[in-house]
C-alpha positions in Angstrom: 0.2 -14.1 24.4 -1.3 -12.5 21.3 -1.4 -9.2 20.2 -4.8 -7.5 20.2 -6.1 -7.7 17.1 -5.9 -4.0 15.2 -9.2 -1.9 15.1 -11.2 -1.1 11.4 -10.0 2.1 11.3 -6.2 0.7 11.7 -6.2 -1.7 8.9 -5.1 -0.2 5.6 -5.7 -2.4 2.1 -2.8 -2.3 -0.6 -4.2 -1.7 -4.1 -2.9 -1.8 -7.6 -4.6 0.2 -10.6 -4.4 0.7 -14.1 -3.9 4.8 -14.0 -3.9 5.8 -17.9 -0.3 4.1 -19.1 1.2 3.4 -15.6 0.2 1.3 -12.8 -0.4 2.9 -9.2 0.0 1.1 -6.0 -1.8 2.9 -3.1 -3.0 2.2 0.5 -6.4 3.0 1.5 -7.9 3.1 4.9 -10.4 0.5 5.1 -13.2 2.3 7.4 -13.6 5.6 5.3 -11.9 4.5 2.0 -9.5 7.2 2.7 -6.4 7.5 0.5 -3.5 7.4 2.2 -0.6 7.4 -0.4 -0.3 6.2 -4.0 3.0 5.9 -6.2 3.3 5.3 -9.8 5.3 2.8 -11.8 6.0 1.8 -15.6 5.3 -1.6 -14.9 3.0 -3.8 -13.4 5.9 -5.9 -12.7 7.5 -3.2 -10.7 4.1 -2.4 -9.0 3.6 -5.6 -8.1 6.6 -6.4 -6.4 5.8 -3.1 -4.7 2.7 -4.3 -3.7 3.7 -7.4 -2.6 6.4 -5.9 -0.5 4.1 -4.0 1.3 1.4 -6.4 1.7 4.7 -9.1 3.2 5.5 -5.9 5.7 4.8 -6.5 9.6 4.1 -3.0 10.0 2.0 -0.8 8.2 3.3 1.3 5.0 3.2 4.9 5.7 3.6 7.5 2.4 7.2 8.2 4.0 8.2 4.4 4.3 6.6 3.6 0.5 8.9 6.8 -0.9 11.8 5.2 1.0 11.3 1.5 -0.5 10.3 2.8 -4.0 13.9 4.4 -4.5 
């Protein structure tokens, strides 16, 4: 059997952005555009392997779980 599919307001989109000379990842709520947590980096490289981490997860990645990973 398959899972139910999740609702709007459960599906979170995994950003990256050019914030003055650092590059923030974030997740954003897709029904409301909501912020839900955003970390910094020096690098794109760095943020992007964030990112991709995230994006790769099962579950989603709460603001506890992205300070965990980004150590």
């Amino acid at each position: 059997m398959s899972e139910p599919a999740p609702s709007c307001s459960q599906i979170v989109e995994i950003q990256i952005t050019s914030k003055r000379r650092r590059t923030a990842v974030r997740a954003v709520r897709r029904s409301d555009r909501q912020l839900l947590w955003q970390l910094l980096f020096d690098s794109a490289e760095d943020a992007l392997e964030f990112a991709t981490h995230c994006r790769a997860s099962e579950q989603p990645v709460t603001a506890h779980k992205a300070c965990e990973l980004a150590r």
